[in-house]
C-alpha positions in Angstrom: 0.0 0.0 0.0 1.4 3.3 -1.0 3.1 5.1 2.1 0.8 8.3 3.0 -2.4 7.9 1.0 -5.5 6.5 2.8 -9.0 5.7 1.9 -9.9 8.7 3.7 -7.4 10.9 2.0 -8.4 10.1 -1.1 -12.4 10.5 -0.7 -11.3 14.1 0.7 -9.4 15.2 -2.7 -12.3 13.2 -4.7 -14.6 15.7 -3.2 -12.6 18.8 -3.4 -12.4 17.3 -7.4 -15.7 17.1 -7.8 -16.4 20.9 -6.3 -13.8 22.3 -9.0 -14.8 20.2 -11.9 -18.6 18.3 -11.1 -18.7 14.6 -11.7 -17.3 14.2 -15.2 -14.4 16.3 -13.9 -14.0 13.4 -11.1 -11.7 10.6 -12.8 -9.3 8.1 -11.6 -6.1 10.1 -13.6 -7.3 13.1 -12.1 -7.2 12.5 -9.1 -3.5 10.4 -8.7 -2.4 14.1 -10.5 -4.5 15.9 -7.4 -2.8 13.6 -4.9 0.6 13.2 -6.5 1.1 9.7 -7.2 0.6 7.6 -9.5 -2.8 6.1 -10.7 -1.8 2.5 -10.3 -1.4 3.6 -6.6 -5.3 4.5 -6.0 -5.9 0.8 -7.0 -4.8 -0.3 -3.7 -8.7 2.0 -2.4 -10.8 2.2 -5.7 -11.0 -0.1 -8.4 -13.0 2.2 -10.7 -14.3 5.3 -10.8 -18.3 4.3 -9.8 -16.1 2.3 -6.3 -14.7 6.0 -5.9 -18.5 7.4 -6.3 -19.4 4.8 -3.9 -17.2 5.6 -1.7 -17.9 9.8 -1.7 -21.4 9.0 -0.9 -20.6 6.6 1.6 -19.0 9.6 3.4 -22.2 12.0 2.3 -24.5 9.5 4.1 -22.0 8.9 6.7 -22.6 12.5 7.4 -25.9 13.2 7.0 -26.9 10.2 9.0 -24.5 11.1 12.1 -26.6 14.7 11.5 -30.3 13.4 12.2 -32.2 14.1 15.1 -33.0 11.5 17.4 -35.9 9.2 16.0 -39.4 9.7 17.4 -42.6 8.5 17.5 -43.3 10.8 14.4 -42.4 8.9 12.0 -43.9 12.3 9.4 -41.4 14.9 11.4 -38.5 12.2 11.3 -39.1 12.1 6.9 -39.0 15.5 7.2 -35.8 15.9 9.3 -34.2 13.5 7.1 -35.3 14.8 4.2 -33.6 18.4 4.9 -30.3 16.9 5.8 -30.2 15.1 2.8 -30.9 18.4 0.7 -28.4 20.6 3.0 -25.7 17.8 2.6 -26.4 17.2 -1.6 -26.2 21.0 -2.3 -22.4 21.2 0.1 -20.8 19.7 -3.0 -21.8 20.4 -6.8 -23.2 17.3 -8.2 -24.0 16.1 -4.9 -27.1 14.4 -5.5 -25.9 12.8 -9.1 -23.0 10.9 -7.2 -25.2 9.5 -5.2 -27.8 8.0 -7.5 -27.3 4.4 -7.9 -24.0 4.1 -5.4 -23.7 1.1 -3.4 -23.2 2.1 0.5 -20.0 0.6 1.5 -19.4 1.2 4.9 -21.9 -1.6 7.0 -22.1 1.2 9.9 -23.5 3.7 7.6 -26.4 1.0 7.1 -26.7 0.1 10.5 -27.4 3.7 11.0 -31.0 3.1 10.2 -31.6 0.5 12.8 -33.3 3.3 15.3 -35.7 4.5 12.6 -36.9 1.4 11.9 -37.2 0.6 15.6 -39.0 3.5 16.4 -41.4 3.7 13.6 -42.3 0.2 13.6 -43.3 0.5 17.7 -45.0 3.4 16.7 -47.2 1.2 13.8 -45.3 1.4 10.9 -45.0 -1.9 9.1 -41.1 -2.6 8.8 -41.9 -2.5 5.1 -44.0 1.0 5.3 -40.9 2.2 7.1 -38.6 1.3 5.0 -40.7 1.7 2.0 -40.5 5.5 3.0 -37.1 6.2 3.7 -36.6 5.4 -0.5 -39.3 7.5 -1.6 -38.1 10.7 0.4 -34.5 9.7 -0.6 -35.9 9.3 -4.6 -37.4 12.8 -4.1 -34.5 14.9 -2.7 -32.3 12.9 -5.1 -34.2 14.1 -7.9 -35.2 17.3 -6.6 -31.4 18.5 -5.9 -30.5 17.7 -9.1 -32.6 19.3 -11.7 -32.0 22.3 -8.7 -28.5 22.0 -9.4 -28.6 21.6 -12.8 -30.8 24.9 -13.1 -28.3 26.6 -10.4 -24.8 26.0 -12.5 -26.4 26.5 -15.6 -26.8 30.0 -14.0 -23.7 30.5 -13.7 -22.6 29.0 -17.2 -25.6 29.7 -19.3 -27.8 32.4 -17.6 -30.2 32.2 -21.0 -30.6 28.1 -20.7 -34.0 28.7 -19.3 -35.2 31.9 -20.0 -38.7 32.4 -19.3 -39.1 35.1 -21.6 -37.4 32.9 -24.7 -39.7 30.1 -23.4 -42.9 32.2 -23.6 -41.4 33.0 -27.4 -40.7 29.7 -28.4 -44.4 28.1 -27.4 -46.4 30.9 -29.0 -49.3 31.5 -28.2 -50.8 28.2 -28.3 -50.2 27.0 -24.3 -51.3 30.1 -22.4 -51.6 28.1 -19.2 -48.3 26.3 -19.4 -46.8 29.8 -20.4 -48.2 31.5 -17.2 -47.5 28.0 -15.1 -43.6 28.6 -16.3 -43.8 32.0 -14.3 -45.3 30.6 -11.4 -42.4 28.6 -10.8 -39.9 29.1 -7.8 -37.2 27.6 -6.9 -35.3 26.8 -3.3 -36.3 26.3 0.0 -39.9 27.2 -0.3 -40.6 24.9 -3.4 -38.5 22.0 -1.7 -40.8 22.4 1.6 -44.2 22.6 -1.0 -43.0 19.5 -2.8 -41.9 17.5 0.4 -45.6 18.2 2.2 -46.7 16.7 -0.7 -44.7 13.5 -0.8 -45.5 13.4 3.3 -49.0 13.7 2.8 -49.1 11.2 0.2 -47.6 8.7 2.8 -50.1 9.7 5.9 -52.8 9.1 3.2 -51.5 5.6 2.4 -50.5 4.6 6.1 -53.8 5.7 7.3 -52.0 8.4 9.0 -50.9 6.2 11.6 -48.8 8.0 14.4 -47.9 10.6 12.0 -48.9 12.6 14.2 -49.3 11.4 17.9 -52.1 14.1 19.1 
């Protein structure tokens, strides 16, 4: 094993990569350059570059996990809680969310992080497979939300006219008024994340029967 370069070392400088350059910027070559060695050397902690996307979101969930509250009996507030962190921890690095779509969790402690959540929920009358059920469909949601909102916030910065209302409005005509005014009504950020994320919530209390979503 290469004297001086750790697994830990070299998740650090594949995030600091991925910051500069965003996830096509993030390659094996690149990184050995970053670190200084050789790219044989990484071999000895990442096989490939989707082991080294595993292994940056192993750390993302790492953190975000170690960052929950303590679980309740609300299952609904705990979604929520979760569902935040997730968001705040995707949006740290750019690309965030797109490394983590379709890693594999490497770390077993990361996993065994969910053990009080499914505890707690299932005592509070959760079916294990309502609980866990869930925990994928908030994570699907802020996966999917945080990345068309970080596509739309670097395209800002690279391509301010990419979506341009008032080319949009041009380019339909005038044969979709309601689509064209919907386009306006459009916000982006915290407020649409918290509309979209009551929704999602809501759609689980319906299905569960609201059970001990919310414990008055």
């Amino acid at each position: 094993m290469p004297k001086g370069i750790t697994r830990e070392k070299v998740v650090a400088a594949a995030l600091e990569l991925l910051d500069e350059k965003g996830i096509e910027g993030v390659t094996v070559r690149a990184l050995a350059e970053r670190l200084d060695v050789r790219a044989p050397a990484l071999y000895w902690h990442v096989r490939n570059k989707q082991e080294l996307l595993d292994e940056m979101s192993t750390t993302v969930l790492r953190r975000i996990m170690e960052a929950l509250p303590q679980a309740g009996a609300n299952w609904r507030d705990d979604l929520a809680a979760y569902a935040r962190v997730l968001r705040a921890e995707y949006l740290r690095h750019r690309d965030g969310a797109r490394i983590f779509s379709g890693a594999r969790v490497s770390d077993p402690e990361v996993i065994l992080m969910k053990e009080p959540l499914y505890r707690s929920w299932t005592e509070a009358g959760l079916t294990l497979a309502e609980a866990d059920d869930a925990l994928d469909v908030v994570l699907a949601f802020v996966v999917g939300f945080v990345i068309e909102e970080q596509e739309r916030l670097q395209s800002d910065e690279t391509d301010p006219a990419r979506y341009s209302l008032a080319e949009r409005d041009a380019w339909l005509g005038e044969r979709a008024p309601l689509v064209k005014v919907a386009g306006h009504l459009r916000d982006d950020g915290d407020q649409r994340f918290e509309r979209h994320l009551a929704l999602v919530l809501d759609g689980l209390a319906a299905r569960y029967g609201r059970r001990s979503a919310d414990p008055a």
